[in-house]
N, C-alpha and C positions, 0 to 999 in steps of 0.2 A: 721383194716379190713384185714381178712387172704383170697386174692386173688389166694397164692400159696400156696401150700403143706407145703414148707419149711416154711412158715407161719401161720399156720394151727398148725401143728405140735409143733413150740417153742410156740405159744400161749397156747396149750392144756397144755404143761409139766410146763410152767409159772405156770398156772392157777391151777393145779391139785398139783406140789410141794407147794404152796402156800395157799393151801384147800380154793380157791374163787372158789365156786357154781356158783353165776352170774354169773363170767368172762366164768368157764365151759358152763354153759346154751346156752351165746355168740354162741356156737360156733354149735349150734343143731339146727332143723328145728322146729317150735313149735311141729310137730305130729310126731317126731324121734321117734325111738323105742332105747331102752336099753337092752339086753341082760343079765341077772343076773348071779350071779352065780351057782346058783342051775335050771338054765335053766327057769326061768321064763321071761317077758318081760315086765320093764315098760313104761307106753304108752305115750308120753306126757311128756314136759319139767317138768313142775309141779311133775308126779310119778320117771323123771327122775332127778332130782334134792333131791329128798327123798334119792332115791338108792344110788347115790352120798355122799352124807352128809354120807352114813353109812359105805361109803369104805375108807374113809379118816381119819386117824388117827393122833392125835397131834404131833407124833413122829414116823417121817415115812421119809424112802430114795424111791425114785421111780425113774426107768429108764425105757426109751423107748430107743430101737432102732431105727436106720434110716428107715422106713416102703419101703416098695417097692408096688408101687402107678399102677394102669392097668387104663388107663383113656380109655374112650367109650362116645368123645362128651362132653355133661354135666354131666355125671355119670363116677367115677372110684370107684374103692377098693384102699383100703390101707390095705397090711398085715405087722405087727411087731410083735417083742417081748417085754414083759415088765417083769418087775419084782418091787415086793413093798415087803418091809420089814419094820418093827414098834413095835409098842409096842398097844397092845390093852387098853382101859382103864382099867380095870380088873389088867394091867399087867403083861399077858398073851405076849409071841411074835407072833407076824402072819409073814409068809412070802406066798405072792402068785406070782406066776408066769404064766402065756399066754403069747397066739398067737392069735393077734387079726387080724378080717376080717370086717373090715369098709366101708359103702357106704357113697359115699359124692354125692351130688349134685351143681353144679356151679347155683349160684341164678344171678337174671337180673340184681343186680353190681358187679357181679364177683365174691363174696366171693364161698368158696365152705366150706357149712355146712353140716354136719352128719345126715343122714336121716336113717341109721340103725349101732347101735354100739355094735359090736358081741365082745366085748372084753375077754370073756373068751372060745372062741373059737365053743361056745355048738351049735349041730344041731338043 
């Protein structure tokens, strides 16, 4: 259970190096929002677990930087950088790169889950 950021955080890059969807799910409000990449947004663990599965490739390096976190009570942001590079199935390489701007909320045991995930930075 991620109570703190720095827990929050090794959970997500666990969970996302390791391509588990659940463990990701874990970590969202059921009615989160996902920010796409082409600026869409899926609504909902269930659409956000789709988008998911489709960013994740069998052969892939991901890093997160350490985020810098603005907390307000039970609401903060988290902004980082990331970067993913892989192999597409095709056999294609992808690399992408953001700056992401994340809203967490602290729920009544403490965890603080993702209630909007702007990972590719779009307005």
């Amino acid at each position: 259970m991620a109570t703190t950021f720095d827990e929050v955080f090794e959970e997500f890059n666990s969970a996302f190096r390791a391509r588990d969807v659940p463990a990701l799910l874990e970590l969202y409000e059921p009615d989160a929002r996902l920010v796409l990449p082409d600026g869409s947004v899926a609504a909902g663990t269930v659409a956000i677990g789709e988008a998911l599965r489709s960013l994740l490739l069998d052969d892939m390096d991901f890093e997160l930087e350490p985020p810098v976190i603005v907390e307000a009570g039970d609401i903060a942001i988290a902004y980082a950088r990331w970067q993913l590079r892989g192999t597409a199935a095709n056999g294609d390489p992808v690399e992408m790169v953001g700056r992401s701007g994340d809203v967490f909320r602290r729920q009544p045991d403490g965890r603080w889950l993702v209630v909007i995930d702007n990972a590719f930075g779009k307005a």
